[in-house]
KOLSE-794548 format. One record per residue (C-alpha): residue number from 1; x negated, y negated, z negated. Coordinates in steps of 0.02 Angstrom, whole numbers, plus 32768, in hexadecimal, padded with zeros to 4 digits. Layout:
nr,x,y,z
NUM,X,Y,Z
...
// end
This chain:
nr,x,y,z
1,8DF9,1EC6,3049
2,8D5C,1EBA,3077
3,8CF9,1F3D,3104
4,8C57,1EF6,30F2
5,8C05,1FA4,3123
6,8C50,1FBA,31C5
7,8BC1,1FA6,3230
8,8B5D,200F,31CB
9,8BB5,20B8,31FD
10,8B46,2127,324E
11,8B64,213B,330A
12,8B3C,21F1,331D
13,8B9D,229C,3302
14,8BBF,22F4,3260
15,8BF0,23AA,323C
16,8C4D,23F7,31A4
17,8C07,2490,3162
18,8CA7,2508,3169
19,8CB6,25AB,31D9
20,8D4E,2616,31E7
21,8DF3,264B,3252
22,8E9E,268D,3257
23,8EC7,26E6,330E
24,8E74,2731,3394
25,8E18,26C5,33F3
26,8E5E,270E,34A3
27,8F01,270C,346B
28,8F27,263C,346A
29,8FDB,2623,3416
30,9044,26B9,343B
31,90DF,2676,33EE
32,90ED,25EE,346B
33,9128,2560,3406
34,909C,24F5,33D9
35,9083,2443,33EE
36,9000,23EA,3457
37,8F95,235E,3442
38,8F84,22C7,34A3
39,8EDE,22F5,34DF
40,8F21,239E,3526
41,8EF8,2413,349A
42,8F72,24A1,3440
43,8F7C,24AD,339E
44,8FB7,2560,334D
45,9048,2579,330D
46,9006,25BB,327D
47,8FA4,2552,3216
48,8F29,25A4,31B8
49,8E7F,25B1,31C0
50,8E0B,2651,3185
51,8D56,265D,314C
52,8CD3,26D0,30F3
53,8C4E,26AC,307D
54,8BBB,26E1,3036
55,8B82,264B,2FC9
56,8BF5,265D,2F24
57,8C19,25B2,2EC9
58,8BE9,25AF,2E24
59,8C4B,2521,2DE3
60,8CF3,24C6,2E07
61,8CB8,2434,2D97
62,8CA8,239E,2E20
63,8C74,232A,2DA5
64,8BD0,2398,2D80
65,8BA8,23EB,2E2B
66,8B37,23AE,2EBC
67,8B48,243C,2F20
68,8B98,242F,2FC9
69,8C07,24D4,2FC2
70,8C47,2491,2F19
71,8C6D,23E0,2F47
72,8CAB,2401,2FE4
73,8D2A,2476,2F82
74,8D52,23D7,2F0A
75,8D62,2373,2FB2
76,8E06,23C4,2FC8
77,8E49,23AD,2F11
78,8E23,2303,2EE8
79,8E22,2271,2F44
80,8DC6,21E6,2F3F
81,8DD3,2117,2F3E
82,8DB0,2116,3000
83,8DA6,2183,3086
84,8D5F,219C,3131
85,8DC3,21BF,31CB
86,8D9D,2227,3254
87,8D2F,217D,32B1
88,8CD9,2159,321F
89,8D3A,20B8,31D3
90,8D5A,20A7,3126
91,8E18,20C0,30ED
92,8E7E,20AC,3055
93,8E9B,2144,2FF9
94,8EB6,213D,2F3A
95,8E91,208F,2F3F
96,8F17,202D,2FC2
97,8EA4,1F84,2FBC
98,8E09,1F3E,2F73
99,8D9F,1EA3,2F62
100,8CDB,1E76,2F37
101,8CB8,1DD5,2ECE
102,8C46,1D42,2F12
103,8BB7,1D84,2EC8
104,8BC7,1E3B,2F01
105,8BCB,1E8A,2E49
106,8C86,1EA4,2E2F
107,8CE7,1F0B,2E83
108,8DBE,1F1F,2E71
109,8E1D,1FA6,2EAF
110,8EE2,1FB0,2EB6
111,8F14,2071,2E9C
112,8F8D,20C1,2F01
113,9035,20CF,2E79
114,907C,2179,2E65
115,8FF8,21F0,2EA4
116,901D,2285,2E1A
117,8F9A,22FA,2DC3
118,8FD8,23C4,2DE6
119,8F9E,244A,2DA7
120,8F74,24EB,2E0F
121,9013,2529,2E26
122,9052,2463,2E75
123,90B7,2436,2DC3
124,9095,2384,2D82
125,9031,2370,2CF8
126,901D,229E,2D07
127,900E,220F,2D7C
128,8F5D,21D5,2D9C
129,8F27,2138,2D58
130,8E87,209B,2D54
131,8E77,20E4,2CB8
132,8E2C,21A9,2D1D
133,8DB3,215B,2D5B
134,8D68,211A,2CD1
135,8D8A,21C2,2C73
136,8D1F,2210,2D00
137,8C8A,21AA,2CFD
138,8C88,21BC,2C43
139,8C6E,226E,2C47
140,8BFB,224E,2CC4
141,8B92,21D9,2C65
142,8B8B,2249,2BEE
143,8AD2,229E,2BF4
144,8B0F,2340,2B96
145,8B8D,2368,2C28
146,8AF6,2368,2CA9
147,8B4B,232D,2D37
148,8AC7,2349,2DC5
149,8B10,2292,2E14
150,8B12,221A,2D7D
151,8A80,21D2,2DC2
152,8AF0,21A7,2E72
153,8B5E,213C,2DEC
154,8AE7,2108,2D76
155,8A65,20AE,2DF9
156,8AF4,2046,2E1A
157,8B59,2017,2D7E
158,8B3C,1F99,2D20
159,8AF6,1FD4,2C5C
160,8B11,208F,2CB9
161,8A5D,20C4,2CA9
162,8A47,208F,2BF9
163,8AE0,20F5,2BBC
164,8AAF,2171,2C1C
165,8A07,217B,2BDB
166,8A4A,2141,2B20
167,89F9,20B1,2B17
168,8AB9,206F,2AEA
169,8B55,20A9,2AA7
170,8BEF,2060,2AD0
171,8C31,2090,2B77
172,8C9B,1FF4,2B7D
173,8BF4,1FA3,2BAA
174,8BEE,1FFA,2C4A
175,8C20,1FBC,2CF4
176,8CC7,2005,2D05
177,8D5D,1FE5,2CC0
178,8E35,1FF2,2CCF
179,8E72,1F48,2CD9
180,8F07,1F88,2CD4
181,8F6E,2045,2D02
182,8F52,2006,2DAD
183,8EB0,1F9A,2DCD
184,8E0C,1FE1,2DB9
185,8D64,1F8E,2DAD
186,8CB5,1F9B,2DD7
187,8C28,1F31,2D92
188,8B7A,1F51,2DE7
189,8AD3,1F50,2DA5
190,8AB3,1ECB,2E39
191,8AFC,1EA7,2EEA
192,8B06,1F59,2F41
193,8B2A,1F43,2FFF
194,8B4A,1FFA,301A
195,8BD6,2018,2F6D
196,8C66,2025,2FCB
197,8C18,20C1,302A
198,8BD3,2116,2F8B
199,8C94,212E,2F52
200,8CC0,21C7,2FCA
201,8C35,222B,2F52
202,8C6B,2293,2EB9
203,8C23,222A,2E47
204,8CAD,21A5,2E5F
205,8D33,2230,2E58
206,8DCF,221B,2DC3
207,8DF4,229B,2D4C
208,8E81,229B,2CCD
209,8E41,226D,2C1F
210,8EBE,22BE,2BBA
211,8EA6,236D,2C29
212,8DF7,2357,2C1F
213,8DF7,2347,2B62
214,8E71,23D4,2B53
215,8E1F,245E,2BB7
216,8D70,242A,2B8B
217,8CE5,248F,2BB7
218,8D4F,24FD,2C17
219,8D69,246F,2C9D
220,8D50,249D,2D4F
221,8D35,255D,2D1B
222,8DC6,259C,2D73
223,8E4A,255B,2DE2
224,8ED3,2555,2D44
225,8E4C,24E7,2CFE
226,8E4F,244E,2D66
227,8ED2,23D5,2DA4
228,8EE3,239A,2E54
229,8F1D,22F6,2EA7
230,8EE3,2327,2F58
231,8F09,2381,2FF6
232,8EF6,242A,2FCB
233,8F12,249B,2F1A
234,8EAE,2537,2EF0
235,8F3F,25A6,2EFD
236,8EB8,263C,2EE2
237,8E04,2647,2EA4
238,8DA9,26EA,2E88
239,8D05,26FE,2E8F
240,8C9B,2753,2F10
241,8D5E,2787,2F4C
242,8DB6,2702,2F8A
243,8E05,2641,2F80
244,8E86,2607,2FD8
245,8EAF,2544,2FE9
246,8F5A,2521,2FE5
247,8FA6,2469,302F
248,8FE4,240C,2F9E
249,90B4,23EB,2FBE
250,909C,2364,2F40
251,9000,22F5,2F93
252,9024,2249,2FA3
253,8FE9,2258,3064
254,901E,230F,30A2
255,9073,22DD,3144
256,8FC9,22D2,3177
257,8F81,238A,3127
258,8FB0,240C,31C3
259,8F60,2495,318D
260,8FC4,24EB,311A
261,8F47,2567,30C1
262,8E7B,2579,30D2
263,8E5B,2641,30B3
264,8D97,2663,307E
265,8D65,2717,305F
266,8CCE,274B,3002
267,8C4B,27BA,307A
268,8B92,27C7,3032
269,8B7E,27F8,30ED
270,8BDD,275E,313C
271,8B44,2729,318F
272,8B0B,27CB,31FA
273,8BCD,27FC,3212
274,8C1A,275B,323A
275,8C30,2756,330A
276,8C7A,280B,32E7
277,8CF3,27C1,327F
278,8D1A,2723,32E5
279,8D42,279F,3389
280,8DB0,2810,3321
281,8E21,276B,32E9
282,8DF0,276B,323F
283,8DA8,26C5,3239
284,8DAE,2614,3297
285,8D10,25DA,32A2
286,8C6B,2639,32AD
287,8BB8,25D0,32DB
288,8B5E,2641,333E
289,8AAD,2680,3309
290,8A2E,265E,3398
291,8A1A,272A,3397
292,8AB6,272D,33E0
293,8AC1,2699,3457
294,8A91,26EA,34DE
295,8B02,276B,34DB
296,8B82,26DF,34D2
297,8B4B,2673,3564
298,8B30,2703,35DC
299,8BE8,274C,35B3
300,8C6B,26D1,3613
301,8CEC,2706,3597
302,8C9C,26DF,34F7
303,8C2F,2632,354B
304,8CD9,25E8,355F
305,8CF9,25F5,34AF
306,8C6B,25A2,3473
307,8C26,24DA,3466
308,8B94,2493,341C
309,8B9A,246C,3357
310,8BB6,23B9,3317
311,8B03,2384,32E6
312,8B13,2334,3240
313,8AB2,22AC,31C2
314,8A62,2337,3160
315,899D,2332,3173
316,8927,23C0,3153
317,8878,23B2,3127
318,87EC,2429,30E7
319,87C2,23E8,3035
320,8710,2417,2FD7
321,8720,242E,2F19
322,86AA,23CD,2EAF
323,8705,2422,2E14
324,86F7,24E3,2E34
325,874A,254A,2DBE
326,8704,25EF,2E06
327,86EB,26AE,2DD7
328,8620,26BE,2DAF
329,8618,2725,2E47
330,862F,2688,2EC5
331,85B4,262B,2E58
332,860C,2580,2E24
333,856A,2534,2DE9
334,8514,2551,2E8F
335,85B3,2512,2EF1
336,85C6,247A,2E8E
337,850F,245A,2EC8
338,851D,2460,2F66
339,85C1,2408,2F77
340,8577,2373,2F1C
341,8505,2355,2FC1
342,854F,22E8,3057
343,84D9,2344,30C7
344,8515,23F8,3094
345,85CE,23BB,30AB
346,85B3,2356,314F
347,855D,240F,31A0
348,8600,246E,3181
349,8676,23DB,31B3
350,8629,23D5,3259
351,8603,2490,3258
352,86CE,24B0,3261
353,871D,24CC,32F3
354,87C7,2486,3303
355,87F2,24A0,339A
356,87CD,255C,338A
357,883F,2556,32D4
358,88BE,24FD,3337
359,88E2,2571,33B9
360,8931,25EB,3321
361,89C6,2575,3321
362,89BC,251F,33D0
363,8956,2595,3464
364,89A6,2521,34D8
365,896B,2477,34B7
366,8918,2473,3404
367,88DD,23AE,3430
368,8998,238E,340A
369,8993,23B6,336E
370,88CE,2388,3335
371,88B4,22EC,32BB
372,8802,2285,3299
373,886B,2231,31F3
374,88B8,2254,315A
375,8947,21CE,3185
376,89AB,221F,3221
377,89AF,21A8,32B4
378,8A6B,2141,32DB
379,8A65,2135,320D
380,8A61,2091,31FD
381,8A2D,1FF8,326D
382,89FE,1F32,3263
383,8A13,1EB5,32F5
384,8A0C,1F53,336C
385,897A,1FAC,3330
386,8991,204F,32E9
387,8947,206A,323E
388,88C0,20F1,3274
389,887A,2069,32F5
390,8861,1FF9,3270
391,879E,1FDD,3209
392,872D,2061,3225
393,87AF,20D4,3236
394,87C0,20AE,32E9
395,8712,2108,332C
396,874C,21A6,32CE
397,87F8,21AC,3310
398,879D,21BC,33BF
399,86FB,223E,3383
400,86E9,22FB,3385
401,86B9,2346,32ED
402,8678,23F7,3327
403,85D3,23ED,3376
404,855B,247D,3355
405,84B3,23FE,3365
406,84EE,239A,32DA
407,8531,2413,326B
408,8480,245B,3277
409,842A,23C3,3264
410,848B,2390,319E
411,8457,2457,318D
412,83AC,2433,3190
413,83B4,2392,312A
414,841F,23E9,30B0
415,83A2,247E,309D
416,8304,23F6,3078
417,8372,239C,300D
418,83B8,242B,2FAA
419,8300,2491,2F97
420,82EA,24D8,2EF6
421,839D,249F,2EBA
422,841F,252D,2F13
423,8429,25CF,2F50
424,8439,261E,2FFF
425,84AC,2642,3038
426,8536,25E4,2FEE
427,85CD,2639,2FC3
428,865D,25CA,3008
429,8702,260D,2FC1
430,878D,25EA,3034
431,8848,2623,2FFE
432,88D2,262D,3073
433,8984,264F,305F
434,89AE,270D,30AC
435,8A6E,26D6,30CA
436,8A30,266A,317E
437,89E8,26D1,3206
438,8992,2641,323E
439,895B,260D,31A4
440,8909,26A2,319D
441,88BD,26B9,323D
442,887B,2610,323C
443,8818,264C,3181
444,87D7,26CD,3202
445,8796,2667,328A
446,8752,25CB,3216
447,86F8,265F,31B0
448,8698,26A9,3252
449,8681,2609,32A9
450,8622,25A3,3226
451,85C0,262F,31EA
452,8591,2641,32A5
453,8569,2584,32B8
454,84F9,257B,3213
455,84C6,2617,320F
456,84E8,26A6,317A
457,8453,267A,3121
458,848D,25CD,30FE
459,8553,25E5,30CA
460,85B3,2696,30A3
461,8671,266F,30BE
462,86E2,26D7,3052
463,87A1,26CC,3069
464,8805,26D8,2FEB
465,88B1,2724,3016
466,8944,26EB,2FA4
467,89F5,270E,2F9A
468,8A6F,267A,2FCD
469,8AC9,2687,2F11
470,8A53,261F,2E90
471,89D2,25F0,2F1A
472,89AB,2548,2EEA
473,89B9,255D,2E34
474,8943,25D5,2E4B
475,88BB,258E,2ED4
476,88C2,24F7,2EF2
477,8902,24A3,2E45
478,889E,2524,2DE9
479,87FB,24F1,2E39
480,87E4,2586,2E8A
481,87A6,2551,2F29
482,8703,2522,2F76
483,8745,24EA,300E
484,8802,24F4,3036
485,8885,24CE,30CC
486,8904,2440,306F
487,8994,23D2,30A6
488,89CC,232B,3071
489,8A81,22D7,30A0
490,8A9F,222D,3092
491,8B20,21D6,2FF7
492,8B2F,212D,302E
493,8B0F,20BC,30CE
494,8A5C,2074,309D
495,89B2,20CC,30C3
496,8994,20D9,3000
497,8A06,216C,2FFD
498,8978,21CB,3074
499,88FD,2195,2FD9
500,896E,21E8,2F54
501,8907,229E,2F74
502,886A,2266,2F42
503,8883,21ED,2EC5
504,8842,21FF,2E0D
505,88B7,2282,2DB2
506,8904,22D5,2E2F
507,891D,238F,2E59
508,8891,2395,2EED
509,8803,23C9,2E8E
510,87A1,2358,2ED8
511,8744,22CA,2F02
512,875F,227F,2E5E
513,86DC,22FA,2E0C
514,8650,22CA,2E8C
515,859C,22C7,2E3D
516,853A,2274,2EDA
517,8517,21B7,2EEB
518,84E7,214E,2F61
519,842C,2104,2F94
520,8468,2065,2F20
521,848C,20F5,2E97
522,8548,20D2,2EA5
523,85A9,216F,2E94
524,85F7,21AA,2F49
525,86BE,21B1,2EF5
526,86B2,2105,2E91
527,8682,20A5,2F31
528,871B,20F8,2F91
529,878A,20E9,2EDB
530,875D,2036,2EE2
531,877D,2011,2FAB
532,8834,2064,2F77
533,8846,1FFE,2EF6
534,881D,1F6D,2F41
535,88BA,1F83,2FD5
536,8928,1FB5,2F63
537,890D,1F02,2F03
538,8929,1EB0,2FA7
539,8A03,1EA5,2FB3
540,89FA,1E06,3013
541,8993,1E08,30AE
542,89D7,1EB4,30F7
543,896E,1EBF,318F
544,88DC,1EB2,30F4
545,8919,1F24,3090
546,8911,1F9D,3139
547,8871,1F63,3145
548,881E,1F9D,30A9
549,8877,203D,30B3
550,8835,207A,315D
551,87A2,205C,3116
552,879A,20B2,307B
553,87DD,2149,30D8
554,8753,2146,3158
555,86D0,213F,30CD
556,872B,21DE,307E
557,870C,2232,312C
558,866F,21F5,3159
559,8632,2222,30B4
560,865F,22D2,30E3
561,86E2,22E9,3038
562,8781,231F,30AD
563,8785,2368,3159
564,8814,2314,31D0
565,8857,23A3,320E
566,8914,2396,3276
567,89CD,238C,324E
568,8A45,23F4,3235
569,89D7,2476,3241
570,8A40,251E,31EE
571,8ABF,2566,324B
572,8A8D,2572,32F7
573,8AC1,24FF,337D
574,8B57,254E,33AE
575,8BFF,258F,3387
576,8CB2,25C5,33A0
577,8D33,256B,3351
578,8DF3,2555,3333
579,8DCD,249F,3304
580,8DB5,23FF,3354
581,8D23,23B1,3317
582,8D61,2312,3342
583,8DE1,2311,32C7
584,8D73,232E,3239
585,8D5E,229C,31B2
586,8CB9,2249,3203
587,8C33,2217,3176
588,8B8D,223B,315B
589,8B8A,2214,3094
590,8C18,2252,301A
591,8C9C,22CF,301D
592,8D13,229C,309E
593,8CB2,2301,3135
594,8CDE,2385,30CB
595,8DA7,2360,30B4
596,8E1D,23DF,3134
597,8EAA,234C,3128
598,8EB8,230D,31CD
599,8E89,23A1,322A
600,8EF5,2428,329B
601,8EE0,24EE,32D7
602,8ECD,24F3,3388
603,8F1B,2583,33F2
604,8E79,25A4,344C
605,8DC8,257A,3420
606,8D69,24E0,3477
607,8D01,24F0,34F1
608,8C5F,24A5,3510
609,8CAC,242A,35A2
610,8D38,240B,3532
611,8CBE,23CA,34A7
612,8C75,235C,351E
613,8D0A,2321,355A
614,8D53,2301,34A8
615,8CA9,22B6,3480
616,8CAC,222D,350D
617,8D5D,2200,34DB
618,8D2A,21FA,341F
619,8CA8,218A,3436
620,8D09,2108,349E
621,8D8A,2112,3416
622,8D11,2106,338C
623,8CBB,206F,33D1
624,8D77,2014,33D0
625,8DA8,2054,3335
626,8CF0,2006,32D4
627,8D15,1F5D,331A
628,8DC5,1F4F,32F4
629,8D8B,1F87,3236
630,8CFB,1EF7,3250
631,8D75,1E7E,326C
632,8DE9,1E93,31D6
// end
C-alpha cells in the first residue's frame, strides 16, 4: 500500500470533545483488581464512562449530518476504510490494503471479509460489502437527501459534481465503483495528494443498500433505524433523557474496545452544574470553566486532579456577514453598508482585544492558545517550513492585531468614506451560544472593549444570547449575524481544507456576497476566489501549491473579511479526567479523534505532571512510529 501522506500529519496535540465519569474521583479503584499500564497508570475495573449534555442531536443520519456531536456519535457505529491510531499513522480498518495508480486518479481498496451489519440489539442483518460503499455515496450524491458533506466527496470524484448538480444521470459514470464483493474503487476528478486522509470523514462512510431502501426516510431517526459495523451500538437513545453506547460483541476488532458502555445523560444545566457533578462521581471527565480554576489550583486536593486540555486543530475566527438576514430593528441595509468597506472592517479587527477574550478560557497564559491564521500552525509543512511561515503569511503569523491607534485611525477613514451612506452608530449583532460560560463572558468583554476603543457613537454591540439546541441553524446558517465567533476543523491533510469556510456556497454567510472592489475595480472575494483557485490547480509542485495558499489566506486577513482568532478556544484550558489523552485516536480531520476504541478508564484522574510526563514519552514515540510508517 501506499502512505504517501505520512509526513503530512500534523505535529501538534488534538482533543476529543467528550466529558463524563463513572466513580469518585478520591476514591481510585476500590475493588483492587485492576490492571496497570506500562507507563504506570491504573485502569478501573469498571469500564464505563459517564457524561451529561445539553446540546440534543437532531439526527442519527451520518450520511446527512455535519455536525460534530452527530458524527462523532456515527464515529462509533460505522467504521471507515482507514483509521488513525493513537500517533497519528494511517491504519487499515475496513479496508486491509490499498494501492494508487501511476497517474494518481485510481484508487483500489481490498475490504476486510466478514465484518457483519447488526442491528441495535447486536443480531446480524448482512455482511458488508464494495458494493456499501457505493450505496452510500449514491444517497449522498443525491441533492434531494441534502447531505451537508456531498461537497467533501463531490470536489473529488470524478463526474461527482455533475451528478450532483444534475448535469448527468447515470451514477455508473461516477468515480466509484465495486469491482467486485471485495475491491472497491475510486476514480478522481484529478491527482489528489491528500485522498487517502479525506476517507476517515462521514462522507466516505458505507451504508447497507437494501436497509437503506427498506427503512427509507426513517433512516438514522432512531437507534432501531440504523445498522452498525463499528465499535459501539446505540443500546439506548432518548431524547433530552439519555443514550447509552454499548461495545459491539460482534465488531470485527473488539479485543481492542475496553470500555464496555459510554453513559450520556441529558442536563439543560450541564454546563453551570458540571464540576458538582464530576466531585460527586457522577461523571469522568469535566473541563473546568475559568470561573472555577482558581478555586481548583488553590485547593491541593482538587489541583492534583486536574491537567491542561489537549489543544486541538479546530480554529476560531470572528466572521463579518456580507449577507445579513436581520430583524428591521438591527437595520440589515445599514449593516450590509458598512460591512462592504475594508476600512470599517479593518477598525474593529484591530479594535478586538484577544488577549483580554482569551483570558475567559486561559487566565494563565492566553498567548498559548492565540492564532494570527486561519490554518493552525504544525498543520502542514514543506522542506521544514511550516505552512503559516510561508508567502505573506509569514509577517502576520508574527503581528499583533489589537492596537487602539490603528483601530482609530481605519475609524476615521471609514467615517470619510462612509459620509452620507450609513448610520451612527452601527448596530453590530453578535450571537453567542448561552451553553459555554466562556463563550459567554468573552460576548461580554468583546462587547465593552470595542465599544470602548471606537467609541459608542461609532458601533452599538448587541449580543444575541441563544440556546445551544438549533444554534447554528438559527444564527449563523440563517444569516443572522453581523459579526459572529466561528470555528473551522480540518477534513483532509492539505491547506485547502482551511479554504473550505469561505468558499462560494458554503454555510458561512460570507465573503462570497461581498459588494466592495478593489482600486483596479476587481471585486475584493473574486481576487481571493481566484488566488484559491489557482493552488488548488497546482497538484504537482506541493511546496507551490503551499505557496499560493498562504497567500490567498493572508489577502482574506489583510483584507479584514475574517479575524484570526486562537484554537481550541471553548472549553477552558483545563480539566479532570478518567482518560488518558494519549490514547485517544490522534487526527485533526475526520472522525477517528472522535472513536472511544482504543481507549481505557483510569482508576485516578491525571495530573498535570503526569500529562507532561505522558506527553514527552508520546512524542518520542510518535516521532518513531511516523518514520517507520514513512518507510513502508
Amino acid at each position: 500500500m501506499k502512505k504517501i501522506l505520512a509526513l503530512l500529519l500534523v505535529l501538534v496535540l488534538m482533543l476529543t470533545a467528550c466529558s463524563g465519569g463513572t466513580q469518585p474521583v478520591d476514591k481510585p479503584n476500590s475493588a483492587g483488581n485492576a490492571d496497570k499500564q506500562e507507563d504506570g497508570l491504573i485502569y478501573n475495573d469498571k469500564q464505563e464512562y459517564s457524561s451529561v449534555y445539553s446540546n440534543e442531536v437532531t439526527t442519527l443520519n451520518y450520511l446527512t449530518t455535519a455536525t460534530t456531536i452527530e458524527y462523532a456519535l456515527a464515529a462509533n457505529f460505522i467504521d471507515t476504510l482507514v483509521e488513525y491510531d493513537r500517533y497519528g499513522v494511517l491504519k487499515p480498518c475496513l479496508a486491509t490494503e490499498w494501492s494508487v495508480s501511476d497517474d494518481g486518479l485510481v484508487w483500489t481498496f481490498k475490504l476486510r471479509e466478514g465484518v457483519k451489519w447488526v442491528n441495535h440489539d447486536g443480531e446480524e442483518y448482512a455482511e458488508m460489502t464494495a458494493q456499501d460503499f457505493v450505496d452510500a455515496m449514491k444517497y449522498i450524491l443525491n441533492k434531494d437527501n441534502a447531505s451537508a458533506t456531498a461537497n467533501v466527496a463531490y470536489k473529488v470524484l470524478k463526474n461527482g459534481e455533475a451528478y450532483y448538480n444534475e448535469e448527468i444521470t447515470d451514477f455508473n459514470k461516477v468515480g466509484i465503483k465495486a469491482a467486485d464483493k471485495y475491491t472497491l474503487e475510486y476514480t478522481l476528478e484529478k491527482p489528489t495528494p491528500y485522498f487517502e486522509s479525506m476517507l476517515t470523514y462521514v462522507c466516505f462512510f458505507p451504508v447497507n443498500g437494501a436497509y437503506l431502501e427498506e427503512v427509507g426516510d426513517r433512516f438514522g431517526t432512531s437507534q432501531d433505524t440504523l445498522l452498525y459495523n463499528g465499535a459501539y451500538l446505540l443500546e439506548t437513545f432518548e431524547p433530552q433523557n439519555k443514550r447509552v453506547l454499548a461495545k459491539n460483541e460482534n465488531y470485527w476488532d473488539k479485543d481492542n474496545v475496553h470500555i464496555e458502555k459510554i453513559n450520556y445523560k441529558y442536563n439543560k444545566e450541564s454546563t453551570a452544574i458540571s464540576t458538582e457533578l464530576y466531585q460527586r462521581g457522577e461523571t469522568s471527565s469535566v473541563d473546568i470553566p475559568n470561573t472555577s480554576i482558581d478555586v481548583w489550583m488553590n485547593d491541593p486536593e482538587l489541583k492534583a486532579q486536574i491537567r491542561p486540555v489537549r489543544p486541538t486543530f479546530f480554529t476560531y475566527f470572528y466572521c463579518f456577514n456580507f449577507d445579513p438576514h436581520l430583524d428591521e430593528e438591527y437595520e440589515p441595509e445599514n449593516w450590509k453598508t458598512v460591512v462592504n468597506n475594508t476600512n470599517f472592517r479593518k477598525s474593529l479587527f484591530h479594535a478586538l482585544n484577544r488577549t483580554s477574550a482569551m483570558m475567559t478560557v486561559e487566565p494563565y497564559d492566553p498567548q498559548k492558545k492565540m492564532l494570527n491564521t486561519i490554518t493552525p500552525k504544525g498543520f502542514v509543512a514543506m522542506d521544514g517550513k511550516d505552512f503559516t511561515e510561508m508567502s505573506d503569511l509569514d509577517e502576520l503569523t508574527n503581528s499583533e492585531y489589537f492596537n487602539q491607534k490603528t483601530a482609530l485611525q481605519y475609524k476615521a477613514k471609514a467615517l470619510e468614506e462612509l459620509e452620507g451612506k450609513a448610520t451612527f452608530p452601527v448596530k453590530v449583532l453578535m450571537p453567542y451560544n448561552t451553553s459555554y460560560t466562556d463563550w459567554t463572558q468573552r460576548a461580554q468583554v468583546i462587547e465593552q472593549s470595542m465599544e470602548k476603543v471606537l467609541g459608542q457613537d461609532y458601533i452599538d454591540i448587541i449580543l444575541l444570547p441563544h440556546p445551544p439546541t438549533g444554534f447554528l441553524n438559527d444564527t449563523r446558517r440563517a444569516g443572522n449575524y453581523a459579526l459572529m465567533e466561528c470555528n473551522w476543523g480540518p477534513d483532509y491533510a492539505d491547506p485547502e481544507t482551511y479554504t473550505d469556510p469561505f468558499k462560494e456556497g458554503g454555510s458561512y454567510n460570507f465573503p462570497e456576497f461581498c459588494e466592495e472592489v478593489d482600486e483596479n475595480g476587481q471585486n475584493l472575494y473574486k481576487v481571493y476566489e481566484a488566488m484559491v483557485e489557482d493552488a488548488k490547480s497546482e497538484v504537482i509542485d506541493i511546496h507551490k501549491r503551499y505557496e499560493i495558499f498562504a497567500k490567498a489566506e493572508a489577502y482574506l486577513i489583510d483584507k479584514g473579511f475574517v479575524l484570526p482568532y486562537g484554537v481550541a478556544v471553548l472549553g477552558g484550558g483545563y480539566k479532570a479526567s478518567l482518560i488518558n489523552p494519549f490514547e485517544e485516536p490522534y487526527s485533526p480531520f475526520g472522525v477517528s479523534s472522535d472513536r472511544w476504541k482504543g481507549q481505557h478508564i483510569l482508576a485516578k484522574p491525571l495530573n498535570t505532571e503526569q500529562y507532561y510526563e505522558l506527553q514527552e514519552q508520546w512524542e518520542i514515540e510518535r516521532q518513531k512510529a511516523l518514520q517507520e510508517a514513512e518507510q513502508k
